[in-house]
VOBA-1610 file (N, C-alpha, C; in pm, whole numbers, padded with zeros to 5 digits, always signed):
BEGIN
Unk-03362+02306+08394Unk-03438+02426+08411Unk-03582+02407+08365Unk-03570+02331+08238Unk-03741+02311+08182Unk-03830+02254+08361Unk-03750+02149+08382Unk-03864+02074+08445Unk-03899+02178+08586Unk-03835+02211+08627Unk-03854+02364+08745Unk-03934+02405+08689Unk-03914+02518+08535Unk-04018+02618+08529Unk-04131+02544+08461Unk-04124+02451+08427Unk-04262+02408+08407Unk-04339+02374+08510Unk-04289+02347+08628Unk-04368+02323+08761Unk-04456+02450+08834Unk-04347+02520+08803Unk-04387+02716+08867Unk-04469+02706+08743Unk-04510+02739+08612Unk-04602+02762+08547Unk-04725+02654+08569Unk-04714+02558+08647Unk-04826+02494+08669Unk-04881+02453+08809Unk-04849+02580+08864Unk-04875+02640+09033Unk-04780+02551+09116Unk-04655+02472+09117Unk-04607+02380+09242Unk-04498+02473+09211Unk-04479+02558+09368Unk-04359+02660+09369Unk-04313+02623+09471Unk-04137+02678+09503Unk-04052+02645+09540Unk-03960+02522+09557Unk-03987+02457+09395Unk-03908+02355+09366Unk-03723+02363+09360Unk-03682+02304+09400Unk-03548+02310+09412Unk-03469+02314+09231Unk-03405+02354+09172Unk-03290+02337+09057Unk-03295+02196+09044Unk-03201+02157+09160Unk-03185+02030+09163Unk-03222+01955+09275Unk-03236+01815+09261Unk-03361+01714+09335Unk-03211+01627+09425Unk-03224+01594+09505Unk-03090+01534+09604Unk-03121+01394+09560Unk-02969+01340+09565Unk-02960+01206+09572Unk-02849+01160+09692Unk-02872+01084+09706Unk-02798+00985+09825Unk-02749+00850+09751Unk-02658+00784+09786Unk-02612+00655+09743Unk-02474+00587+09865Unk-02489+00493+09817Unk-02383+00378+09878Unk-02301+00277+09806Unk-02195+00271+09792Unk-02120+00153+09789Unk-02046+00099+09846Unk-01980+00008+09811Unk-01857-00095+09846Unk-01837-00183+09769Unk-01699-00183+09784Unk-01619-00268+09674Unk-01452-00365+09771Unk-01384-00387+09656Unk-01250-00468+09664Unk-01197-00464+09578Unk-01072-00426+09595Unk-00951-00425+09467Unk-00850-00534+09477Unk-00827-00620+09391Unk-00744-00682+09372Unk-00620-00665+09227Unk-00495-00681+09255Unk-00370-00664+09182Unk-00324-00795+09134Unk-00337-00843+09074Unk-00335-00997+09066Unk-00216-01001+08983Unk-00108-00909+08923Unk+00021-00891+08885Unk-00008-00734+08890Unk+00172-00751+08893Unk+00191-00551+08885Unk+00095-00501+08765Unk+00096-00543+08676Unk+00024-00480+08549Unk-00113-00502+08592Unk-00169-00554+08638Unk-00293-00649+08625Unk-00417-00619+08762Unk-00532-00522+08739Unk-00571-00463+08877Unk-00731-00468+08828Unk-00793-00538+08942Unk-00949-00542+08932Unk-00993-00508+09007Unk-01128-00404+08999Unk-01203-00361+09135Unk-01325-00384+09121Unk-01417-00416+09181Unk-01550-00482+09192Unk-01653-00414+09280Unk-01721-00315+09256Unk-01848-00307+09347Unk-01991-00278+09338Unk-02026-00327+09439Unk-02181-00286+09428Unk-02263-00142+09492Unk-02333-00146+09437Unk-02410-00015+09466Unk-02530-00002+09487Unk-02562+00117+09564Unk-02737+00191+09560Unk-02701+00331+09556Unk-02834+00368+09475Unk-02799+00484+09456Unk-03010+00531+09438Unk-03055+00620+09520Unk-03130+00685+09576Unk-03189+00858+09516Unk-03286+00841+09423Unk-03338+00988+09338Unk-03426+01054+09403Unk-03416+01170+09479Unk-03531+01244+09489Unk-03654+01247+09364Unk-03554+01281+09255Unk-03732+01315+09171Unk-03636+01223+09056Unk-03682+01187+08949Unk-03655+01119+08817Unk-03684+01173+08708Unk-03599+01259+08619Unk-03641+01311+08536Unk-03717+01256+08387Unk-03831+01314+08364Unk-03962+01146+08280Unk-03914+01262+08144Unk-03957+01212+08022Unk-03971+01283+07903Unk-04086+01228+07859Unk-04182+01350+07800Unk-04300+01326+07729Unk-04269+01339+07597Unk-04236+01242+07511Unk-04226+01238+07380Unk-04390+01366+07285Unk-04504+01310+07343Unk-04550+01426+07274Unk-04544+01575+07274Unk-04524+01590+07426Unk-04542+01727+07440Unk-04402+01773+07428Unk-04308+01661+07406Unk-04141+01707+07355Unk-04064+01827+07506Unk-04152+01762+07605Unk-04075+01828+07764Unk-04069+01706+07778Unk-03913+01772+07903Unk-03882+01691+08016Unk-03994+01726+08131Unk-03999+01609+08203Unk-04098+01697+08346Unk-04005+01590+08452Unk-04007+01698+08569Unk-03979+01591+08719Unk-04077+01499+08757Unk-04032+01392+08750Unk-04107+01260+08797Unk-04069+01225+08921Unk-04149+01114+08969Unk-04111+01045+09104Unk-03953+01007+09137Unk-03968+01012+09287Unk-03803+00971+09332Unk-03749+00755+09219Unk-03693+00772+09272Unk-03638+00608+09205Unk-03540+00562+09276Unk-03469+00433+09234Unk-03366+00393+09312Unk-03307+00287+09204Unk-03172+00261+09194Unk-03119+00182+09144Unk-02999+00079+09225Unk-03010-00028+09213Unk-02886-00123+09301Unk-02815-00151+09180Unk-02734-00200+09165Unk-02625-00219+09102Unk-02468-00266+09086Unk-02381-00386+09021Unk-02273-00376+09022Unk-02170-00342+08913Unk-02057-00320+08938Unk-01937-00264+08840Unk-01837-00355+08844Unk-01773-00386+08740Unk-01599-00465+08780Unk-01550-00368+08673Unk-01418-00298+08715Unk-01318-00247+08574Unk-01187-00324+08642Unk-01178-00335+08494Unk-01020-00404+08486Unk-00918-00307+08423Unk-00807-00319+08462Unk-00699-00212+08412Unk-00571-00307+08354Unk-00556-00327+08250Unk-00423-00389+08219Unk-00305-00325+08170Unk-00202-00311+08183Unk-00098-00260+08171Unk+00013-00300+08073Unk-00054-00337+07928Unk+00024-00429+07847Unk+00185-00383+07838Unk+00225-00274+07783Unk+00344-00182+07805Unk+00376-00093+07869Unk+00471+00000+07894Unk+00542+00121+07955Unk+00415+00196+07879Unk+00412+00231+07790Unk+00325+00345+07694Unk+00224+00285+07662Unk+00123+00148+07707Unk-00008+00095+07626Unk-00079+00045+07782Unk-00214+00101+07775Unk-00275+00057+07876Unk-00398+00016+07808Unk-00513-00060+07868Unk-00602-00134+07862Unk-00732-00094+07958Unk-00806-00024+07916Unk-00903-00028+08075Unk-01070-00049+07982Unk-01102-00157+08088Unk-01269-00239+08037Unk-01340-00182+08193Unk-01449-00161+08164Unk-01555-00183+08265Unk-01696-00202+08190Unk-01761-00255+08314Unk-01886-00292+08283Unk-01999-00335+08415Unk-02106-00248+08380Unk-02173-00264+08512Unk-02332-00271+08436Unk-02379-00336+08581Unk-02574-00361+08571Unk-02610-00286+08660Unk-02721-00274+08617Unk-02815-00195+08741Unk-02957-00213+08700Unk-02978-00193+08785Unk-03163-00220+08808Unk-03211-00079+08847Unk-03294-00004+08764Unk-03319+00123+08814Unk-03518+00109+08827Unk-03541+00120+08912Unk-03687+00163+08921Unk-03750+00287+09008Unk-03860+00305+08968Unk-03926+00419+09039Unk-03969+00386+09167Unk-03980+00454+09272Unk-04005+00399+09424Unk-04107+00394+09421Unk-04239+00453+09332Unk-04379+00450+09346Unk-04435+00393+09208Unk-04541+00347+09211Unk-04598+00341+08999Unk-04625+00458+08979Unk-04586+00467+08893Unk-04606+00598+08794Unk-04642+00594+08669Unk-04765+00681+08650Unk-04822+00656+08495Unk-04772+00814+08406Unk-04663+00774+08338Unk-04639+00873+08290Unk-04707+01011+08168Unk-04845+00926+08144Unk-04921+00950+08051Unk-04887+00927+07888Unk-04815+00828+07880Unk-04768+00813+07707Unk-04770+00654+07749Unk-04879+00611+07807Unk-04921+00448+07779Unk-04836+00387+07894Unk-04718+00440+07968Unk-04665+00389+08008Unk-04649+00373+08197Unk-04722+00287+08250Unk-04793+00279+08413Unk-04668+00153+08482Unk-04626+00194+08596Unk-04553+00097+08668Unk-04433+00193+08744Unk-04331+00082+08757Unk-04216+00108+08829Unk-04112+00096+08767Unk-04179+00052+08586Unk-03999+00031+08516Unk-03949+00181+08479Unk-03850+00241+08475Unk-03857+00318+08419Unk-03778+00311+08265Unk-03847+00359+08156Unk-03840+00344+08057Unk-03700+00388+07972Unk-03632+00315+07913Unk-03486+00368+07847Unk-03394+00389+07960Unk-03405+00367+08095Unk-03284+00294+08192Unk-03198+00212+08139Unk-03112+00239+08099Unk-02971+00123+08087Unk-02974+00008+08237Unk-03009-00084+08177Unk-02961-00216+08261Unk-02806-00272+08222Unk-02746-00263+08125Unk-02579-00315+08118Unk-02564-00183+08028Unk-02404-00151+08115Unk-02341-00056+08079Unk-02160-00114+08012Unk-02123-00071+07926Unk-01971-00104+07915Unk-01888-00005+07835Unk-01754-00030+07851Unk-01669+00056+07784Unk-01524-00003+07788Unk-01461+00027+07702Unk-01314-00056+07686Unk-01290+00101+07632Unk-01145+00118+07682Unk-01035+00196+07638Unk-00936+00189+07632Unk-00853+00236+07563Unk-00715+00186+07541Unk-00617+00354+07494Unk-00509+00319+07581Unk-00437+00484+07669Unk-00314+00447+07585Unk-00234+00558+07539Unk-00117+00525+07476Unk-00042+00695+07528Unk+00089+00643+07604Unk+00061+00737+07706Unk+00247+00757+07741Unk+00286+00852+07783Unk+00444+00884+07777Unk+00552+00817+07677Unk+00516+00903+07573Unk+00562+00861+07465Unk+00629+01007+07367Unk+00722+01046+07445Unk+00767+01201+07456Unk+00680+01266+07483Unk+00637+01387+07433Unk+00523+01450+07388Unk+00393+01447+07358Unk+00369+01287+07327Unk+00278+01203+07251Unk+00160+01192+07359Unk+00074+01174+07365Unk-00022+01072+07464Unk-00176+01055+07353Unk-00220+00956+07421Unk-00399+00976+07387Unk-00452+00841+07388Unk-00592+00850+07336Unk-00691+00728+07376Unk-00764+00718+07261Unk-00854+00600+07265Unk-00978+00548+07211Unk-01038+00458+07355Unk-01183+00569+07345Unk-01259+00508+07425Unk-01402+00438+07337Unk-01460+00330+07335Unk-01571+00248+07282Unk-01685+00243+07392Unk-01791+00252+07409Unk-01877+00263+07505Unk-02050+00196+07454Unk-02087+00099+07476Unk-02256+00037+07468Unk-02298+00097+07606Unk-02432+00092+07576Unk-02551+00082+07702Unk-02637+00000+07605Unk-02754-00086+07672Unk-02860-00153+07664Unk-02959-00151+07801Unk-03061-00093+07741Unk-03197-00121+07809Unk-03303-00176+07722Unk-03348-00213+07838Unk-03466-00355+07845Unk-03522-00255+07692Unk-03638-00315+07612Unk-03707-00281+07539Unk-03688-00155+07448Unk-03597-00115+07454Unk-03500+00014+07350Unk-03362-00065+07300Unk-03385+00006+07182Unk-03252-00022+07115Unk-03081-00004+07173Unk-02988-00020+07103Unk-02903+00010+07233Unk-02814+00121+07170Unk-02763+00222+07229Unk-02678+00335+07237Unk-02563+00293+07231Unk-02492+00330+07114Unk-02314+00302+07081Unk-02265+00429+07086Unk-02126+00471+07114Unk-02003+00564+07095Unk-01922+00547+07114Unk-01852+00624+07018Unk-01661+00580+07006Unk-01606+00802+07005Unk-01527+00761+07069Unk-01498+00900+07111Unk-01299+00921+07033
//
């Protein structure tokens, strides 16, 4: 909502809520034992606008469209009846379709605090009477920022 009404307060009206995206993939699954299942794909994925943050002025604002390509593999293992295993992990390359100088020093097409490797391992403990549940672990890393951990 910020980045809308900050646009209408700075005369560009009839901005949409939300900015459309488009994307594509394809992939392949392979079962390589009953327990044992990998799927693999690549991607594009296509931003109308990119939402930028101005650390000084502490707004979000709508930025230029962007685009990211990208691949994924998750693996699913099936150690027991009641214990499952699931890893994924994907890259992507996200840039802005135009340079953009966001005004906080920062001019180009990278866009800044994009996760380039994404991952997560979880582990399902699951029909066990009544019982069920998880631990999920999750990194991101981008280029030149520190990297983002959670455990849920």
């Amino acid at each position: 909502m910020r980045g809308v009404t900050q646009a209408q307060s700075s005369g560009q009206a009839n901005l949409p809520l939300l900015s459309s995206a488009s994307g594509e993939e394809v992939g392949v699954r392979e079962q390589f034992r009953r327990n044992l299942v990998a799927t693999l794909s690549v991607f594009r994925m296509t931003f109308q606008s990119e939402t930028t943050y101005n650390p000084d002025a502490g707004m979000d604002f709508a930025g230029p469209g962007s685009r990211r390509d990208g691949a994924e593999l998750n693996v699913t293992y099936q150690a027991l009846r009641w214990l499952e295993f699931y890893v994924s992990v994907a890259g992507s390359h996200a840039r802005y379709a135009t340079v953009y100088d966001d005004g906080t020093g920062h001019a180009g097409k990278y866009i800044p605090g994009a996760p380039n490797v994404i991952g997560s391992f979880t582990t399902y403990v699951k029909d066990l009477g009544p019982w069920s549940g998880g631990l999920e672990g999750a990194a991101a890393k981008a280029r030149f920022s520190a990297s983002y951990c959670s455990l849920k």
